[in-house]
C-alpha positions in Angstrom: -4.9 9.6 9.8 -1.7 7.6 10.9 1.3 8.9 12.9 4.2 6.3 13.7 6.5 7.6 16.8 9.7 6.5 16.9 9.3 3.1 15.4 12.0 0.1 15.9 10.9 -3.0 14.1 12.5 -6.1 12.4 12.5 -9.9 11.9 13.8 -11.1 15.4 17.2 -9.9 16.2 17.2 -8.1 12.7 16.8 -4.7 13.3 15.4 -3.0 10.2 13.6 0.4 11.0 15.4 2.9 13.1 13.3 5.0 15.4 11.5 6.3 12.4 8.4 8.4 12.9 5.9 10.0 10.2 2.4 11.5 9.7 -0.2 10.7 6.8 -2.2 13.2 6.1 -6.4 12.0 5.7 -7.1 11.6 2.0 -3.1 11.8 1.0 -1.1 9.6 -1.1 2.2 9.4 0.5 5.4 7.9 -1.1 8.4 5.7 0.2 11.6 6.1 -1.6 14.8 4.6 -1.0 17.7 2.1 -2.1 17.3 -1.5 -2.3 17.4 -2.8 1.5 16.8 0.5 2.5 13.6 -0.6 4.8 10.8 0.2 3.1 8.9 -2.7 2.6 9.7 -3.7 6.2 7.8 -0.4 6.8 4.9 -1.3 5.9 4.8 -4.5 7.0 5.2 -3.4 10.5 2.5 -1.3 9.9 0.3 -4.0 9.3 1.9 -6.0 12.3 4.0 -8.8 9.8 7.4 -7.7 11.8 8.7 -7.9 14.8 7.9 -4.1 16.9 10.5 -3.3 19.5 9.7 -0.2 20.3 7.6 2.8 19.1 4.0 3.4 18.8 1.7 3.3 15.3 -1.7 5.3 15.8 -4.3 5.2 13.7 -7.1 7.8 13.2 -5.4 8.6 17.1 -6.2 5.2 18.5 -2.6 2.6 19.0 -3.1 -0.3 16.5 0.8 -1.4 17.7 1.0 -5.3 17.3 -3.2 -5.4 16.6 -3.5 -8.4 14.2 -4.5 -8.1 10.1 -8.2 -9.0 10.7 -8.6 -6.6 14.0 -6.4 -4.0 11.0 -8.8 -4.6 8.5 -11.7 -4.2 10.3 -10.4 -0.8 11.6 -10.1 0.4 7.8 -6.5 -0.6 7.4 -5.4 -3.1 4.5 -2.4 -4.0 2.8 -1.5 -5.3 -0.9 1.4 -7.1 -1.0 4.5 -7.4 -3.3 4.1 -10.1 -6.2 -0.2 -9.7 -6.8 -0.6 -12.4 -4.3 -4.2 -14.0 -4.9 -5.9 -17.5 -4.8 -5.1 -18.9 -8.1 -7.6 -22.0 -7.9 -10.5 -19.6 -6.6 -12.5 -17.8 -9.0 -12.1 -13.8 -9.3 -15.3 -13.5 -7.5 -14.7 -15.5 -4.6 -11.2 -13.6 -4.3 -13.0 -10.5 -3.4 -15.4 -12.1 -1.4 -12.3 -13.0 0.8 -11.7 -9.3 1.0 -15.2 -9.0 2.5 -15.3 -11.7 5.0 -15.4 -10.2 8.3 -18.7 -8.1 6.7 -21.8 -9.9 8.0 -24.2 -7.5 6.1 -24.7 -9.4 2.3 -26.6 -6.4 1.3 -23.2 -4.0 2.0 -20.6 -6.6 0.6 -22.9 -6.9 -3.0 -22.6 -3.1 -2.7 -18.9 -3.1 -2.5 -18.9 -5.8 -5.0 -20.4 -3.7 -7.4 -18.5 -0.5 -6.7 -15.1 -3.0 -7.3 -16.8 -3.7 -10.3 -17.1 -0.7 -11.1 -13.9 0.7 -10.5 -12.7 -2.4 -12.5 -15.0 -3.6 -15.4 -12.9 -6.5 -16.7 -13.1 -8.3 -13.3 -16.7 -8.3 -13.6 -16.1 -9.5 -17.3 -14.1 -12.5 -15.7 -15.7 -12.8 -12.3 -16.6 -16.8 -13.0 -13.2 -17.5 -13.8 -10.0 -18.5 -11.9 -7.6 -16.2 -10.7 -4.2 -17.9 -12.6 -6.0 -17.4 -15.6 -6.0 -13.4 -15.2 -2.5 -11.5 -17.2 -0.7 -9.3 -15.3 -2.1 -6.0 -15.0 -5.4 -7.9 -14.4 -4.0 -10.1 -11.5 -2.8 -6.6 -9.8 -6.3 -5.0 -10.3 -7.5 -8.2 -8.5 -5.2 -7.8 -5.4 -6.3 -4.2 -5.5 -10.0 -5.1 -5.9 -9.8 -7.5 -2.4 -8.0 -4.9 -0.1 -11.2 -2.3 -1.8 -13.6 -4.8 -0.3 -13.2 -3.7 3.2 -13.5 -0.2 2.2 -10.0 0.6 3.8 -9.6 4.2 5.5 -6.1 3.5 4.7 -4.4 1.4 1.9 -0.9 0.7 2.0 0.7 -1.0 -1.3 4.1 -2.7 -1.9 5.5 -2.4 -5.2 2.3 -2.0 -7.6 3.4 -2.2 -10.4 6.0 -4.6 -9.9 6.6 -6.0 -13.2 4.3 -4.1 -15.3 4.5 -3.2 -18.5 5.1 0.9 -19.4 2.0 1.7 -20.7 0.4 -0.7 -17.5 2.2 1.0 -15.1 0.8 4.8 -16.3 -2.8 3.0 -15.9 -2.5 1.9 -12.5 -1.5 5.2 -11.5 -4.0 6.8 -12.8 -6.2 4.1 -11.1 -4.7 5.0 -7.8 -5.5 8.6 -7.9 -9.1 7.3 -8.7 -9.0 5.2 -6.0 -8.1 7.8 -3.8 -11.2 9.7 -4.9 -13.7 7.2 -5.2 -12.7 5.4 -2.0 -12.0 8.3 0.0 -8.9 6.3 0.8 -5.3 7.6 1.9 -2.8 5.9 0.7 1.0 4.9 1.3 3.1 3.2 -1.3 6.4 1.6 -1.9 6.9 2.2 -5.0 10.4 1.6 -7.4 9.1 3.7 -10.6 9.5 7.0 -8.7 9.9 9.4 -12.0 5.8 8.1 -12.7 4.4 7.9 -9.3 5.7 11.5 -7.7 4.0 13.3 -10.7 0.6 12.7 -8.9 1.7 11.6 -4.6 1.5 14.2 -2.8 4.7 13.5 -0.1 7.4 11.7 0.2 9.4 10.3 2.7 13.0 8.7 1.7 14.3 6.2 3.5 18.2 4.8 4.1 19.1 1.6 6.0 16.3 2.1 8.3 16.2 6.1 9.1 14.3 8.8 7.7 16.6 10.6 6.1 14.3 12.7 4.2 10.4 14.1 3.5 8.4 16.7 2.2 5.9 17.7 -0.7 7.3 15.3 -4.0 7.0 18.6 -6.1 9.6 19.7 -3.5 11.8 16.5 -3.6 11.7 16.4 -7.3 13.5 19.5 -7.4 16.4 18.9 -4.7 19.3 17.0 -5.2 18.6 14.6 -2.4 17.7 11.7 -4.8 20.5 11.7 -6.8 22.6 11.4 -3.4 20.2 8.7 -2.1 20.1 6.6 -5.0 24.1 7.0 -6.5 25.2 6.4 -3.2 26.6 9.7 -2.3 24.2 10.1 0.7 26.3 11.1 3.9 
């Protein structure tokens, strides 16, 4: 589904990722761990062409996306949720996943995925005629979610989730994910800080440290070595 080749990327003369190169797997959900400033979110970002590329390749589905811009990425099947449940606050939660749709001239296919973000989502349907700053939390992230769904993404990639969620909202959206997964027929990369939740259901891992692949294999694998404890207490050589 997506292989990155010896990535280099940054912000200008910032040079964050470090010849890094990984595979997804079609239909995965795919993990990356690391410290603070370790690159991860940067990662991403380059993915969906927010950084600066120096040199490497990112193929998608086999085809070089490298540099492509978000709307030429979306309508490929790629889309991205951003750290911090960025929506429009003043639109209404309809017109917020009608954003997510835009670049779909068929109004018969975007009520479709309407409905099946609906769906996946009930309380967005509930709250469809009001405006986005209104919604809580956990809502506001189901939202975010809900617009990247609209283009019915071959590939989701999602920074931070559950970013200041509480416990029992966290365990929700996970559960959501994995149902996304299936429903969607979506793989999906995450950055993710609450790694104890999430590796019970990803599937592989890949840990990052200032910049480099350091690490990656199945998470039941990971969970069992001792290359977390050296990653995250610092004792990583």
């Amino acid at each position: 589904m997506l292989k990155i080749e010896n990535l280099n990327a940054g912000y200008h003369e910032l040079h964050v990722i470090k010849d890094v190169s990984l595979e997804l797997k079609r239909g995965s959900i795919s993990v990356l761990m690391g410290p603070n400033g370790a690159g991860k979110s940067t990662l991403l970002k380059s993915i969906f062409s927010i950084t600066d590329i120096f040199s490497g390749e990112v193929l998608f589905e086999g085809e070089k996306i490298t540099g492509l811009p978000a709307h030429t990425l979306l309508q490929k099947g790629v889309a991205f949720v951003s750290q911090g449940r960025v929506n429009f606050g003043m639109l209404s939660v309809m017109d917020n996943l009608m954003l997510g749709a835009h670049h779909v001239a068929d109004k018969k296919e975007v009520k479709k995925r309407l409905e099946k973000v609906y769906d996946q989502f009930p309380i967005l349907r509930e709250r469809q005629k009001e405006y986005a700053f209104s919604l809580s939390g956990g809502q506001q992230q189901m939202l975010a979610i809900g617009r990247a769904l609209m283009s019915e993404p071959k590939l989701l990639l999602m920074d931070e989730p559950s970013l200041g969620l509480a416990p029992k909202l966290v365990k929700e959206l996970f559960a959501t994910i994995v149902d996304i997964r299936e429903r969607f027929q979506t793989t999906i990369l995450i950055v993710e800080h609450n790694l104890k939740s999430l590796m019970e259901f990803a599937d592989y891992g890949y840990v990052l440290v200032q910049g480099e692949v350091v690490a990656e294999d199945e998470c039941r694998n990971l969970k069992k070595s001792d290359i977390m404890q050296k990653v995250f207490v610092g004792t990583f050589d």
